[in-house]
mmCIF file as Biopython writes it, N, C-alpha, C and O atoms, coordinates in Angstrom:
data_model
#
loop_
_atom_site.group_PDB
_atom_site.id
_atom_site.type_symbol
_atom_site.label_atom_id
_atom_site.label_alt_id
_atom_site.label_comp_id
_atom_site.label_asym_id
_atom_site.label_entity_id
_atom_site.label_seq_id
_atom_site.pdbx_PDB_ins_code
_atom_site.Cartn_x
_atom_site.Cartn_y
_atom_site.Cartn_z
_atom_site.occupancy
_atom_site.B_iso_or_equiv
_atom_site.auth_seq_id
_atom_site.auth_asym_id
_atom_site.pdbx_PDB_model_num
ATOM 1   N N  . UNK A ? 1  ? -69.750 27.925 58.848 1.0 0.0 1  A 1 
ATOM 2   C CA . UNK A ? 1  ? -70.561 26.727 58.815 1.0 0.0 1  A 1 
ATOM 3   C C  . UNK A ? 1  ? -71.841 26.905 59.636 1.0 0.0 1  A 1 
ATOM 4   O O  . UNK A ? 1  ? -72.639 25.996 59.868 1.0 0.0 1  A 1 
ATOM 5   N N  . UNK A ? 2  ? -71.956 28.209 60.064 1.0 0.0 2  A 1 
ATOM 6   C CA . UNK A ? 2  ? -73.393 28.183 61.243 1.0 0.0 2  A 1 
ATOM 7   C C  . UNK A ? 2  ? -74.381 28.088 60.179 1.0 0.0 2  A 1 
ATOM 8   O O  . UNK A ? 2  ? -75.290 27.369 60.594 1.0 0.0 2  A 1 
ATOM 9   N N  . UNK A ? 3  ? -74.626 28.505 58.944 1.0 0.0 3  A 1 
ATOM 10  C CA . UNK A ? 3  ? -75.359 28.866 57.741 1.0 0.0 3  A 1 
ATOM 11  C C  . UNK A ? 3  ? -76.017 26.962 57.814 1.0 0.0 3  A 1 
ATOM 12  O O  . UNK A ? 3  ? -77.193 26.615 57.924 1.0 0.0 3  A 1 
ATOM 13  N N  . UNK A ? 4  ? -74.962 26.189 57.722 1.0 0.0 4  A 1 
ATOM 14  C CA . UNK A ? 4  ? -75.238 24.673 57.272 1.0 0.0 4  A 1 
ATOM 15  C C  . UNK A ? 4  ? -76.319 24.250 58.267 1.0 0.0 4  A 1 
ATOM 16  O O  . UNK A ? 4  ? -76.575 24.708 59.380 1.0 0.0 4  A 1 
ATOM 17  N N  . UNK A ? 5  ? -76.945 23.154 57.504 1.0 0.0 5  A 1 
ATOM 18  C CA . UNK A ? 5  ? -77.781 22.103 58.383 1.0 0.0 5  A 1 
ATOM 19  C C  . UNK A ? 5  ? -77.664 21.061 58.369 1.0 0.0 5  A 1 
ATOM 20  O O  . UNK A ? 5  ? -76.997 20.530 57.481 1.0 0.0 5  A 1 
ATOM 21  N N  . UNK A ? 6  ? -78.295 20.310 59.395 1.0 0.0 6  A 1 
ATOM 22  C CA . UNK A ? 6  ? -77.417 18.775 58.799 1.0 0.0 6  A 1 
ATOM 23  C C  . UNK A ? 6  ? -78.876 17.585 59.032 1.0 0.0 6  A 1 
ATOM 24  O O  . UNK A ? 6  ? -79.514 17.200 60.012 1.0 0.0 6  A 1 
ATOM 25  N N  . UNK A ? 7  ? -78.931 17.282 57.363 1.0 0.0 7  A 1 
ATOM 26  C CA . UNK A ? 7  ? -79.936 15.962 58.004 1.0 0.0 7  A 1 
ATOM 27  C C  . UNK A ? 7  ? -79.466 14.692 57.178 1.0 0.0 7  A 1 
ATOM 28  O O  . UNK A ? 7  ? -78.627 14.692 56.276 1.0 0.0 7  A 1 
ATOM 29  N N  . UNK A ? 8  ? -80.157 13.644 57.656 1.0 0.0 8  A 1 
ATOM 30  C CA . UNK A ? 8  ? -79.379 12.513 57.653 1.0 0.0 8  A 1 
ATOM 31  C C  . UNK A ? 8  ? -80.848 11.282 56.937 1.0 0.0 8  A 1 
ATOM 32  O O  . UNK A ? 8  ? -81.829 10.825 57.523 1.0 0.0 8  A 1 
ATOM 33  N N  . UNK A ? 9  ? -80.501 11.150 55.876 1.0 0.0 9  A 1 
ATOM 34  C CA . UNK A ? 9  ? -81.238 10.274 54.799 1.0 0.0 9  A 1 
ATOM 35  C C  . UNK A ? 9  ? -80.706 8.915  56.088 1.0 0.0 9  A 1 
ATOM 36  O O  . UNK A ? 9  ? -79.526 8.712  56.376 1.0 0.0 9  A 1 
ATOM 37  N N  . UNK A ? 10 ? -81.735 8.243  56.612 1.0 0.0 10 A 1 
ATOM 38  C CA . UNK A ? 10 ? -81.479 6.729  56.958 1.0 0.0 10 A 1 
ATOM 39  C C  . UNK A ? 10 ? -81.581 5.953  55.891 1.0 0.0 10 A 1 
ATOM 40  O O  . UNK A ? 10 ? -80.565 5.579  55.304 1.0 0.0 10 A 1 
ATOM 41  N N  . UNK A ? 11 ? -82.376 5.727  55.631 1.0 0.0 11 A 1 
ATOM 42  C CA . UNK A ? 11 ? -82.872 4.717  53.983 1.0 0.0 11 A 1 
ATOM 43  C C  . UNK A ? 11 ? -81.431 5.110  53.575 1.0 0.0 11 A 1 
ATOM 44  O O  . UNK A ? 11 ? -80.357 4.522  53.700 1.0 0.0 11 A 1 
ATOM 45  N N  . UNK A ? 12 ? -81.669 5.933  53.210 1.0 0.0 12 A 1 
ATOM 46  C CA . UNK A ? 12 ? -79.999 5.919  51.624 1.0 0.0 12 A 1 
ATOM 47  C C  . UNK A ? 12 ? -78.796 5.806  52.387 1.0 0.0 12 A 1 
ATOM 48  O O  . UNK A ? 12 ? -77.790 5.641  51.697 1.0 0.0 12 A 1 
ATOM 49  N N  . UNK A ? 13 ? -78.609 5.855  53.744 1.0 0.0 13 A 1 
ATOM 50  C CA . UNK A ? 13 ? -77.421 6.354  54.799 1.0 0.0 13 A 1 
ATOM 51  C C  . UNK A ? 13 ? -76.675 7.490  53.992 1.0 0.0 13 A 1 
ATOM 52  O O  . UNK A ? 13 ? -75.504 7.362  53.633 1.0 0.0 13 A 1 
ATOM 53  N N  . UNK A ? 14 ? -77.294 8.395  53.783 1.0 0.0 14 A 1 
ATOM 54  C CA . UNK A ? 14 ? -76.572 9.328  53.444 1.0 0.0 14 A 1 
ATOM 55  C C  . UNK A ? 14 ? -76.759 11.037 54.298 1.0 0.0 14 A 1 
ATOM 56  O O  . UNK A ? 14 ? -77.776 11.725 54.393 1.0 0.0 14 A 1 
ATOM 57  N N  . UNK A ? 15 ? -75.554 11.269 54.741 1.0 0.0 15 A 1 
ATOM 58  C CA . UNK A ? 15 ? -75.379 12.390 55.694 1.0 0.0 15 A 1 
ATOM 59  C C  . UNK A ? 15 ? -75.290 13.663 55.090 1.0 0.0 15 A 1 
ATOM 60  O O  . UNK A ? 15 ? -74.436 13.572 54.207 1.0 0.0 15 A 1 
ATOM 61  N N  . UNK A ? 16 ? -75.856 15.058 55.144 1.0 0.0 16 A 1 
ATOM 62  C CA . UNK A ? 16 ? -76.020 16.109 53.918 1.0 0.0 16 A 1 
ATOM 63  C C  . UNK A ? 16 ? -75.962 17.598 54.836 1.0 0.0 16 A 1 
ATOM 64  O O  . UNK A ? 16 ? -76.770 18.080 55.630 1.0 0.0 16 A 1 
ATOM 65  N N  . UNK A ? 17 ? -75.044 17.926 54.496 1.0 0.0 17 A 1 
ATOM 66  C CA . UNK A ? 17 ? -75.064 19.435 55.508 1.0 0.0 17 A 1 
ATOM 67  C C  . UNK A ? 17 ? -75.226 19.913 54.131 1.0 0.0 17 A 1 
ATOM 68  O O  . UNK A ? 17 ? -74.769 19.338 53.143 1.0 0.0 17 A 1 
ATOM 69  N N  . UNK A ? 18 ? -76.160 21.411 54.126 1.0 0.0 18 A 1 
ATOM 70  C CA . UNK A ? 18 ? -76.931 22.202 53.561 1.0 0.0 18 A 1 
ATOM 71  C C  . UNK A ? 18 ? -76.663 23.429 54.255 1.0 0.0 18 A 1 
ATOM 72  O O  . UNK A ? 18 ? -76.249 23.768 55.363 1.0 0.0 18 A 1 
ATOM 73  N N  . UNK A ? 19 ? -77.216 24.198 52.741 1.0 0.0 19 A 1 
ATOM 74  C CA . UNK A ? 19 ? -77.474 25.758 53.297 1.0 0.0 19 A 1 
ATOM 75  C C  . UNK A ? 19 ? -78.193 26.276 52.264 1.0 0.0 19 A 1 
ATOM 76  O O  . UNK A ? 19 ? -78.183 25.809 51.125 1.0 0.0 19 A 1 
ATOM 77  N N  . UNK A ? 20 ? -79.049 27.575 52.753 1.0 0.0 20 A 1 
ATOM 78  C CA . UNK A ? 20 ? -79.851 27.817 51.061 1.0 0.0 20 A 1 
ATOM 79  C C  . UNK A ? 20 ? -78.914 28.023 50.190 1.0 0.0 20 A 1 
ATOM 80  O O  . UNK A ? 20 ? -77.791 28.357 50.566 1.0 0.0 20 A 1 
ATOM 81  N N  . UNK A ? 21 ? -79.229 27.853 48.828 1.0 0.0 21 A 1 
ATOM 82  C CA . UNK A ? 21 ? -79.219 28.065 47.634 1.0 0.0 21 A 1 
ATOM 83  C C  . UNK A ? 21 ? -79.101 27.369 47.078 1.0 0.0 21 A 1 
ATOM 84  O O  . UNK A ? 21 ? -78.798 26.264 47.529 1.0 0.0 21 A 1 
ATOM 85  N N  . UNK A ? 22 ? -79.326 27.669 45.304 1.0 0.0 22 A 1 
ATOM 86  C CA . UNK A ? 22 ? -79.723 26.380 44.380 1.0 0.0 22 A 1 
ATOM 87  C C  . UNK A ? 22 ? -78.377 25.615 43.540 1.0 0.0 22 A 1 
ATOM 88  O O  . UNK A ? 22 ? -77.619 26.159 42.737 1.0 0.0 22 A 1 
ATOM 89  N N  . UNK A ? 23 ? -78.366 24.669 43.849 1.0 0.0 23 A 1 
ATOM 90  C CA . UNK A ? 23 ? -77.389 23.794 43.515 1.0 0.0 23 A 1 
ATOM 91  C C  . UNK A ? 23 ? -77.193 23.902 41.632 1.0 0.0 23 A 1 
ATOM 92  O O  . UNK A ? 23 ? -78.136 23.733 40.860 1.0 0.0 23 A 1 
ATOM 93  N N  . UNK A ? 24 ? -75.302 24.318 41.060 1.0 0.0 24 A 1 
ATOM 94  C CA . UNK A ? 24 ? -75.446 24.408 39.827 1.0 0.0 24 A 1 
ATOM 95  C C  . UNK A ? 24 ? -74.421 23.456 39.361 1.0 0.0 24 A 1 
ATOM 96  O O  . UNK A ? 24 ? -74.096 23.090 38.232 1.0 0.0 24 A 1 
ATOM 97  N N  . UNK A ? 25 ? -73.949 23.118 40.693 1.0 0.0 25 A 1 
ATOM 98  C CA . UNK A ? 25 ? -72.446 21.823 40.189 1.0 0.0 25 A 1 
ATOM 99  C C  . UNK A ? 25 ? -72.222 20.883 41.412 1.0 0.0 25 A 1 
ATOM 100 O O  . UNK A ? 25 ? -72.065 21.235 42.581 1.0 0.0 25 A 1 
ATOM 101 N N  . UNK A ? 26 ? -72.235 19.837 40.997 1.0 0.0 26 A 1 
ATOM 102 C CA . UNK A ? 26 ? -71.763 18.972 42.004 1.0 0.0 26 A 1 
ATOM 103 C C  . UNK A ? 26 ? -70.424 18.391 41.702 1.0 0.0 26 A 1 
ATOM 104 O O  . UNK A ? 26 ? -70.130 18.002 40.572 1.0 0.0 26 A 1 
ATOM 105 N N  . UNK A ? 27 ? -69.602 18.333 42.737 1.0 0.0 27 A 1 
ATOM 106 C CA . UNK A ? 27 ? -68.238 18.113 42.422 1.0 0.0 27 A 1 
ATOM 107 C C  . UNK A ? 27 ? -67.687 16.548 43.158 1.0 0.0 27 A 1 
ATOM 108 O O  . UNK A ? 27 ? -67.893 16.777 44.350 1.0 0.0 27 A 1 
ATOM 109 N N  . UNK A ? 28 ? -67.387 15.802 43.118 1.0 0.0 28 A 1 
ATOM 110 C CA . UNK A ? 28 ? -67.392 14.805 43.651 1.0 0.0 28 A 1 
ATOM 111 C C  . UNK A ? 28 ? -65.447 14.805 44.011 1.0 0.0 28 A 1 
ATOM 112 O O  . UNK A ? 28 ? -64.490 15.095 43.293 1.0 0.0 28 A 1 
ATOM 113 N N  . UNK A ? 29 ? -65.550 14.325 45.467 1.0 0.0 29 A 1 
ATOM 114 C CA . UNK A ? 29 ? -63.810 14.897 45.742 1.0 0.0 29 A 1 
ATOM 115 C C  . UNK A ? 29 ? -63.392 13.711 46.481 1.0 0.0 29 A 1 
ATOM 116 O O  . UNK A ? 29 ? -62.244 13.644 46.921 1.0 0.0 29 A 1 
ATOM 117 N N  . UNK A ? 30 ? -64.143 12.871 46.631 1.0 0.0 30 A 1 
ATOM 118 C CA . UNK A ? 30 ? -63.240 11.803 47.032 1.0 0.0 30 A 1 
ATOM 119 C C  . UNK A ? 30 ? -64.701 10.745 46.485 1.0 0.0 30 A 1 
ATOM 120 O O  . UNK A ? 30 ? -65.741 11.212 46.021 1.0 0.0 30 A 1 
ATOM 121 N N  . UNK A ? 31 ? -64.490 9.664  46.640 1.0 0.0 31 A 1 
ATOM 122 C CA . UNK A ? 31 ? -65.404 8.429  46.335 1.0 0.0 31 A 1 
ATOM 123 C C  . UNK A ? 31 ? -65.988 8.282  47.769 1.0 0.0 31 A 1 
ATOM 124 O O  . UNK A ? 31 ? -65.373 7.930  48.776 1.0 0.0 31 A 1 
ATOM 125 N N  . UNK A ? 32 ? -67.488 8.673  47.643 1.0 0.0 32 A 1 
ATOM 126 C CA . UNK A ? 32 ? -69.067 9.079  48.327 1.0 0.0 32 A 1 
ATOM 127 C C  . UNK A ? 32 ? -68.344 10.377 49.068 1.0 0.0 32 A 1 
ATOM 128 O O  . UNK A ? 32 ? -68.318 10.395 50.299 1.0 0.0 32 A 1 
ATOM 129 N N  . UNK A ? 33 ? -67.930 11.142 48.531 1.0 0.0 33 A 1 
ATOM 130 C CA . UNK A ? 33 ? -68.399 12.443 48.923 1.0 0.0 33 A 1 
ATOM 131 C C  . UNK A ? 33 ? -68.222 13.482 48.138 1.0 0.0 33 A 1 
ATOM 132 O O  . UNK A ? 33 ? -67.091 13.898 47.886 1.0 0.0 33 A 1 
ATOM 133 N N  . UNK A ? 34 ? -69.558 14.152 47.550 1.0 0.0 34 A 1 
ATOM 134 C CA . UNK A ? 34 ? -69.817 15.178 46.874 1.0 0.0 34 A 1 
ATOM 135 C C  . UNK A ? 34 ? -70.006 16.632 47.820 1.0 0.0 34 A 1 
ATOM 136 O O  . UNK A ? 34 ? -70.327 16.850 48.988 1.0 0.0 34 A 1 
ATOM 137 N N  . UNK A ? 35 ? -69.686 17.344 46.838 1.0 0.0 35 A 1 
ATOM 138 C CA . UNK A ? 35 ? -69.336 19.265 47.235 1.0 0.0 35 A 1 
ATOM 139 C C  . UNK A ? 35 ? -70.553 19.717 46.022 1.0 0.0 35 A 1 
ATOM 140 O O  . UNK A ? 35 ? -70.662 19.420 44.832 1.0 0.0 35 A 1 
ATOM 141 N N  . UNK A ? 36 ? -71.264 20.451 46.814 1.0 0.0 36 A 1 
ATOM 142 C CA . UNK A ? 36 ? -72.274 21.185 46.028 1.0 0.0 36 A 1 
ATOM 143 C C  . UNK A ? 36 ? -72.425 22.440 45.805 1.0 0.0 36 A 1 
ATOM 144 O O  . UNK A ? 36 ? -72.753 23.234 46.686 1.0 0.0 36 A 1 
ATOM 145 N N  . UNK A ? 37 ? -72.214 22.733 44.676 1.0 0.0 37 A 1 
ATOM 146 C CA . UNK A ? 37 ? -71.842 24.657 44.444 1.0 0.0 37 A 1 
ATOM 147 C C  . UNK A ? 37 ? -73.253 25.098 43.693 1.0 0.0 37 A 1 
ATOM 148 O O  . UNK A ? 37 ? -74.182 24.578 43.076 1.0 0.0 37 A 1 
ATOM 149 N N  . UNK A ? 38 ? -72.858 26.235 44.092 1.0 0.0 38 A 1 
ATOM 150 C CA . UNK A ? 38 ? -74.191 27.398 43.186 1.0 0.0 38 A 1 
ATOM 151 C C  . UNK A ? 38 ? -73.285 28.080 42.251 1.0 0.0 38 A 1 
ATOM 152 O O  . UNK A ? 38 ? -72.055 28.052 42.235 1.0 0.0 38 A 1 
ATOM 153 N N  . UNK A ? 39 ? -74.193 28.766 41.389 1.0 0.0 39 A 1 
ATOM 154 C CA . UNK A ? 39 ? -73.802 29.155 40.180 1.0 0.0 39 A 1 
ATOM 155 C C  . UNK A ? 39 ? -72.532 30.278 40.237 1.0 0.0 39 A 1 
ATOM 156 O O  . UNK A ? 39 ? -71.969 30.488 39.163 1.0 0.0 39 A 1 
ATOM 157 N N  . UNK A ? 40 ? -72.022 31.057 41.507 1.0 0.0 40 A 1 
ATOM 158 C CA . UNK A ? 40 ? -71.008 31.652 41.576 1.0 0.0 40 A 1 
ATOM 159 C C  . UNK A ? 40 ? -69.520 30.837 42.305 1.0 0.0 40 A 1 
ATOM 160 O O  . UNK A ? 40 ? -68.415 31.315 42.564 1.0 0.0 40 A 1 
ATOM 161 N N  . UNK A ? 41 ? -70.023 29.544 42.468 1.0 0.0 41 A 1 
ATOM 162 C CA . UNK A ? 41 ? -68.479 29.009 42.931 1.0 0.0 41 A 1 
ATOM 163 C C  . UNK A ? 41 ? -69.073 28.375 44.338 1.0 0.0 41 A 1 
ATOM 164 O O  . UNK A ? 41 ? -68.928 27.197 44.663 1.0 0.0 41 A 1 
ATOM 165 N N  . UNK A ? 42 ? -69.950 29.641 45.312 1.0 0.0 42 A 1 
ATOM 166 C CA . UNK A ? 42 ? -69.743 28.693 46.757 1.0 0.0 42 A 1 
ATOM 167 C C  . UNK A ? 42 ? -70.141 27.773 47.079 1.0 0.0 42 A 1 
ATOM 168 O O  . UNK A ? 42 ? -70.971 27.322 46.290 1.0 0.0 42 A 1 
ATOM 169 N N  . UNK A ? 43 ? -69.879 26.926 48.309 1.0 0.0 43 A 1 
ATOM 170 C CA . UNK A ? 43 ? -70.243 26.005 48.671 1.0 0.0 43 A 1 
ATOM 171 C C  . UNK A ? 43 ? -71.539 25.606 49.622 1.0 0.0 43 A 1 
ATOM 172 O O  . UNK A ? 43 ? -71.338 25.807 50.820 1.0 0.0 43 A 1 
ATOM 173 N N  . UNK A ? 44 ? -73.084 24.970 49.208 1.0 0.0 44 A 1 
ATOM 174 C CA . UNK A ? 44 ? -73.571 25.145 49.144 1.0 0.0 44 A 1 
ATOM 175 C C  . UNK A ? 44 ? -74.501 23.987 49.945 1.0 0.0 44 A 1 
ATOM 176 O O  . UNK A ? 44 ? -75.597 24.090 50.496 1.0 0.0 44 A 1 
ATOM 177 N N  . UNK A ? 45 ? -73.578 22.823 49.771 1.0 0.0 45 A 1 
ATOM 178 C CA . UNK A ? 45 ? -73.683 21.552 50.575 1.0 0.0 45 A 1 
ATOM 179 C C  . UNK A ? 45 ? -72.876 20.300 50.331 1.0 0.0 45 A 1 
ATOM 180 O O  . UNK A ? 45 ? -72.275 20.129 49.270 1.0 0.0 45 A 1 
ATOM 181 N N  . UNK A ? 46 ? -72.868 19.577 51.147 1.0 0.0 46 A 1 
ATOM 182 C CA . UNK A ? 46 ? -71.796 18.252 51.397 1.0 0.0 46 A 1 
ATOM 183 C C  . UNK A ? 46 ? -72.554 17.233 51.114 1.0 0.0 46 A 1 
ATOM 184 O O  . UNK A ? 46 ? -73.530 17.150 51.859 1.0 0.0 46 A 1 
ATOM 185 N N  . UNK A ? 47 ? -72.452 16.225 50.120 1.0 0.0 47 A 1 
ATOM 186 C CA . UNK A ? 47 ? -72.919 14.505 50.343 1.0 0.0 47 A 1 
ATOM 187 C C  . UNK A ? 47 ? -72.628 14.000 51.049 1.0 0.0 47 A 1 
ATOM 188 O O  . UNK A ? 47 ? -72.997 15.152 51.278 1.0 0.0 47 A 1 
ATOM 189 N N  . UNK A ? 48 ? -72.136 13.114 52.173 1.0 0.0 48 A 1 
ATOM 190 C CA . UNK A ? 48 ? -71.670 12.192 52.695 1.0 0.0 48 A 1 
ATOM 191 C C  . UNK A ? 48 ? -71.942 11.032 52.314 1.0 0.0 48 A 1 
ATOM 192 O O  . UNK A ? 48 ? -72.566 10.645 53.302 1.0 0.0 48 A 1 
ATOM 193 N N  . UNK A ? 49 ? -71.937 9.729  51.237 1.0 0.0 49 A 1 
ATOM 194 C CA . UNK A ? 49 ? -72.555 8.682  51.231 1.0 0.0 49 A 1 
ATOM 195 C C  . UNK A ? 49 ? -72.461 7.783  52.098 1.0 0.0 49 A 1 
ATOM 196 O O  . UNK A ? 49 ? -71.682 8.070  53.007 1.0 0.0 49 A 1 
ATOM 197 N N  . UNK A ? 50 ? -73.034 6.643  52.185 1.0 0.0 50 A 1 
ATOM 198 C CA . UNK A ? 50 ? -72.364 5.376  53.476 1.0 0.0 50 A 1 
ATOM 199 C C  . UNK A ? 50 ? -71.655 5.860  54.769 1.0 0.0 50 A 1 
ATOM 200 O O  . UNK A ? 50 ? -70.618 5.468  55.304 1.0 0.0 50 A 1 
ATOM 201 N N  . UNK A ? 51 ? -72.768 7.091  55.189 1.0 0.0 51 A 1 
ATOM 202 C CA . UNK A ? 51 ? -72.510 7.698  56.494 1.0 0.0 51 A 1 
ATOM 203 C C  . UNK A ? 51 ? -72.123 6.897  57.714 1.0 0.0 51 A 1 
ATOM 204 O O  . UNK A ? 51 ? -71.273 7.192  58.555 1.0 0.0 51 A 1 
ATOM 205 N N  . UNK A ? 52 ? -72.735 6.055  57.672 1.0 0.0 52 A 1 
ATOM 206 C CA . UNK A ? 52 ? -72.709 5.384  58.958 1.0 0.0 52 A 1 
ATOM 207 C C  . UNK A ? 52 ? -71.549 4.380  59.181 1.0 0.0 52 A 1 
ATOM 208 O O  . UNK A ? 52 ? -71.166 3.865  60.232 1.0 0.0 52 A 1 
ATOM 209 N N  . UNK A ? 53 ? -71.080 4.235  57.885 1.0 0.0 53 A 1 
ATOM 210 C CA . UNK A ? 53 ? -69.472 3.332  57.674 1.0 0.0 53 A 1 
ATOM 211 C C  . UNK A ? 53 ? -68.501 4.263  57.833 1.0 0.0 53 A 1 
ATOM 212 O O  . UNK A ? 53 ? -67.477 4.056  58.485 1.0 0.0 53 A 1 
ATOM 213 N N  . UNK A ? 54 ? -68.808 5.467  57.172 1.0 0.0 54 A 1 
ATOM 214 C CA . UNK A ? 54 ? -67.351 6.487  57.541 1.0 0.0 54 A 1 
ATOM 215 C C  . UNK A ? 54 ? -67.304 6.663  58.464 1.0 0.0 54 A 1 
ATOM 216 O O  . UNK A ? 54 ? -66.157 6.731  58.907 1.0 0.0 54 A 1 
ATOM 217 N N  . UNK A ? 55 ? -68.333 6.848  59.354 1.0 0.0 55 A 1 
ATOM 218 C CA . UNK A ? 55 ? -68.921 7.456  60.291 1.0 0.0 55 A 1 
ATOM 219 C C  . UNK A ? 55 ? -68.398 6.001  61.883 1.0 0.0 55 A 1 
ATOM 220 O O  . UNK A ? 55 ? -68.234 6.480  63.005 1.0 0.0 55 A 1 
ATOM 221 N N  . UNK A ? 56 ? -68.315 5.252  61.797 1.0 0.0 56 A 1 
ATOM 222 C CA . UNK A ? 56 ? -68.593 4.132  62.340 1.0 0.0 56 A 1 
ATOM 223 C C  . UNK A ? 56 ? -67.556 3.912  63.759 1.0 0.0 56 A 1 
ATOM 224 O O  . UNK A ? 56 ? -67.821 3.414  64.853 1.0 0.0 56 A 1 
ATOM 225 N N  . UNK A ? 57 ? -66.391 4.460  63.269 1.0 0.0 57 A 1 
ATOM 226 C CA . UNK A ? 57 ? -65.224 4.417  64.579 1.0 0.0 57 A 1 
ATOM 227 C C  . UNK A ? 57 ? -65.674 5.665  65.550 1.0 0.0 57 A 1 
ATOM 228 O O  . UNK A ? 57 ? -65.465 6.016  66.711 1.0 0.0 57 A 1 
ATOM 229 N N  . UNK A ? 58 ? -66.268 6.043  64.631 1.0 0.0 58 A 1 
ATOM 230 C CA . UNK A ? 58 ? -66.458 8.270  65.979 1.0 0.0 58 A 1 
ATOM 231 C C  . UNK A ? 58 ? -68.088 8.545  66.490 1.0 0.0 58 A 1 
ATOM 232 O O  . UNK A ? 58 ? -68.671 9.542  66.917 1.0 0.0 58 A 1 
ATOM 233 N N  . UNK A ? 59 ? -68.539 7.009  66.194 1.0 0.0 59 A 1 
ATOM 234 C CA . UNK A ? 59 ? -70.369 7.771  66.699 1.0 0.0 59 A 1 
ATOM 235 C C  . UNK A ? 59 ? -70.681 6.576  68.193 1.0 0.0 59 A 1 
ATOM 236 O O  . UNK A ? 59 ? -71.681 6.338  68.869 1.0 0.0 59 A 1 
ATOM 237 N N  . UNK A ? 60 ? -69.490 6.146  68.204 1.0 0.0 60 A 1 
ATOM 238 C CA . UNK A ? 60 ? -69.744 6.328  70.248 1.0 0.0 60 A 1 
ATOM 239 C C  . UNK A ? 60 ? -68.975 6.950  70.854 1.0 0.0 60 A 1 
ATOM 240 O O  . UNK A ? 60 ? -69.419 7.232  71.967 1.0 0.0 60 A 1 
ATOM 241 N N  . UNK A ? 61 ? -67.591 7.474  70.587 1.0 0.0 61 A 1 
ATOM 242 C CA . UNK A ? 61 ? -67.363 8.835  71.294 1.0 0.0 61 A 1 
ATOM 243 C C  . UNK A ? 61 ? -68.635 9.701  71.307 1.0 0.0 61 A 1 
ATOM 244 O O  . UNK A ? 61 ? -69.299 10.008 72.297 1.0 0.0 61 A 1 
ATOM 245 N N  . UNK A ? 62 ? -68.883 10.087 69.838 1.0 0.0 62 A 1 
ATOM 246 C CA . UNK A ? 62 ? -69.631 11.106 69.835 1.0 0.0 62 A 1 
ATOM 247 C C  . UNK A ? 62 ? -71.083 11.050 70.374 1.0 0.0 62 A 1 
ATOM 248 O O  . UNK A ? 62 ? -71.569 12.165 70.564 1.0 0.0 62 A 1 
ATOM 249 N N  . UNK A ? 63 ? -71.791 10.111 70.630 1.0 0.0 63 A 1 
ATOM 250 C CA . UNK A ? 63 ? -72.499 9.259  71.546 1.0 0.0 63 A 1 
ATOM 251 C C  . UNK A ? 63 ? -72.680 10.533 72.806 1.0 0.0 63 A 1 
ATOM 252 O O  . UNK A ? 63 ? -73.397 11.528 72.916 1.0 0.0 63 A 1 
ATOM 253 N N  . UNK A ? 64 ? -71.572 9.861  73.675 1.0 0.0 64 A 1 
ATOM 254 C CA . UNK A ? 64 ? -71.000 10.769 75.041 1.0 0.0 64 A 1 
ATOM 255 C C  . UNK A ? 64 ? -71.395 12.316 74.916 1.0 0.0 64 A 1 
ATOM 256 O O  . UNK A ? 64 ? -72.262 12.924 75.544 1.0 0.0 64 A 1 
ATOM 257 N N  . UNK A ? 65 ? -70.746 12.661 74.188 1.0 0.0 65 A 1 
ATOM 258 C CA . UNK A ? 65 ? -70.850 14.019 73.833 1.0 0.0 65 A 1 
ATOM 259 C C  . UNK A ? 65 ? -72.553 14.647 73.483 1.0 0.0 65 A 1 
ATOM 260 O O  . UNK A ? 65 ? -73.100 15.632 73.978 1.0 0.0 65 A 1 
ATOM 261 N N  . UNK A ? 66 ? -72.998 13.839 72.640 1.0 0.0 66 A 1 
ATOM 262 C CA . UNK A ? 66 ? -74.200 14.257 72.242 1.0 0.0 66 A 1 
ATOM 263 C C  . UNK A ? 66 ? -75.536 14.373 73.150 1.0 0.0 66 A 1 
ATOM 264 O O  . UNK A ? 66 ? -76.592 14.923 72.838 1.0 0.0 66 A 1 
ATOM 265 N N  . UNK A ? 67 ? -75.198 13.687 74.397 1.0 0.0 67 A 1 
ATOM 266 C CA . UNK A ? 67 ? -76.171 13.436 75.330 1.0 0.0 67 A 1 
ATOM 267 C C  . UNK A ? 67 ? -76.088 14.836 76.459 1.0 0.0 67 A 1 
ATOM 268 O O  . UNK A ? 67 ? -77.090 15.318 76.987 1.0 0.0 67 A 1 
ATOM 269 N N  . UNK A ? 68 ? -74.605 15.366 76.689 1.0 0.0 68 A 1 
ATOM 270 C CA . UNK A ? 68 ? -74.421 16.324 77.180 1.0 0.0 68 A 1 
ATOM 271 C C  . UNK A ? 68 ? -74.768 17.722 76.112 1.0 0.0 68 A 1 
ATOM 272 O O  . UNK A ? 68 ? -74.775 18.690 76.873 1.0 0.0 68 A 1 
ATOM 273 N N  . UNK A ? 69 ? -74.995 18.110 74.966 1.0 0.0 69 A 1 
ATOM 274 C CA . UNK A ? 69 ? -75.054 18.484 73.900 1.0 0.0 69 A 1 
ATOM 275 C C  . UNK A ? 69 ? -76.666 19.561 74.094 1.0 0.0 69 A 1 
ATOM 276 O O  . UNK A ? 69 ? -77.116 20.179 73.129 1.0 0.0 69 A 1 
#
């Protein structure tokens, strides 16, 4: 996962770890979250939709953490 990046659509709340290459399938594996493959299978990037709702019980722990970070 060091390859990934992670940026974060506010407007759309949508959370997106990335890595190069060109997207040839998107796979959708649970309801708002898509898996993004390239044309040989790997994995290539993550959707997260309604980040900040999934997200919502673990971003003041993670708060703490991020300031020491």
């Amino acid at each position: 996962m060091d390859d990934f990046k992670v940026f974060y659509d506010e407007e759309e709340d949508i959370l997106y770890l990335a890595k190069e290459g060109e997207e040839s399938e998107v796979v959708e594996i649970s309801p708002g979250v898509n898996m993004e493959l390239d044309n040989k299978g790997n994995l290539i990037g993550v959707e997260l939709f309604r980040a900040s709702r999934m997200f919502k019980d673990i971003l003041k722990p993670m708060e703490k953490k991020l300031q020491f970070a």
